[in-house]
N, C-alpha and C positions, 0 to 999 in steps of 0.2 A: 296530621291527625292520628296515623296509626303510632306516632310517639307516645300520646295521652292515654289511647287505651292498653298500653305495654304497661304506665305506669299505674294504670287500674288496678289493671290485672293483678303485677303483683304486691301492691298495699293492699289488696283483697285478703291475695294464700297469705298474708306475713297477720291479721288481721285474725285469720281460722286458725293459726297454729301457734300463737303466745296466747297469754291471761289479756282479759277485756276489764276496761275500766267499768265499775258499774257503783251504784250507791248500794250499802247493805246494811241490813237495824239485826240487832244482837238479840235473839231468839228469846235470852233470860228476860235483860232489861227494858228494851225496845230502844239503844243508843245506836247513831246513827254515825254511818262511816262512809268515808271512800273508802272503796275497797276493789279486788283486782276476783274476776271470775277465772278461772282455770277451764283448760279445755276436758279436763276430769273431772269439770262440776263444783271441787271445792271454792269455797268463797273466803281469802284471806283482806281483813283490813290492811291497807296501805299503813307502814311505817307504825303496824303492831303486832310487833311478832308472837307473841302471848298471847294474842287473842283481843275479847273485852277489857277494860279495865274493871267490871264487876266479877272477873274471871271465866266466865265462860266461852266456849270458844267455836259455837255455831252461829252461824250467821242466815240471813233468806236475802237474797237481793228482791230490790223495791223492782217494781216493773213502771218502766216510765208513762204507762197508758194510766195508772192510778191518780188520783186527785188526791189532795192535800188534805179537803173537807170532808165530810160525811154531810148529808144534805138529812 
């Protein structure tokens, strides 16, 4: 058992200290991306170095507590 939580432990610190996958929509247009969070906060789309393709190049990650609909 103290094998498993060794290998918690460190998929935990490797987890805090690289970019986190997260979803994120382009501030201009509202296009939606996988994209990787930074432990600096920035939010780069995966496999778009540029940014948007409407050009812009901020992004908001979605918070997965949020709902799809508006009731």
């Amino acid at each position: 058992m103290e094998n498993s939580s060794v290998g918690e432990s460190t998929a935990d610190s490797d987890a805090d200290s690289g970019p986190r996958k997260v979803a994120a929509i382009c501030t201009a247009c509202g296009k939606a991306y996988a994209s990787e969070e930074h432990p600096d906060g920035t939010v780069r789309p995966i496999g778009q170095r540029t940014g948007c393709e409407c050009g812009a190049t901020s992004f908001e990650v979605v918070d997965s507590a949020e709902t799809a609909f508006d009731d």
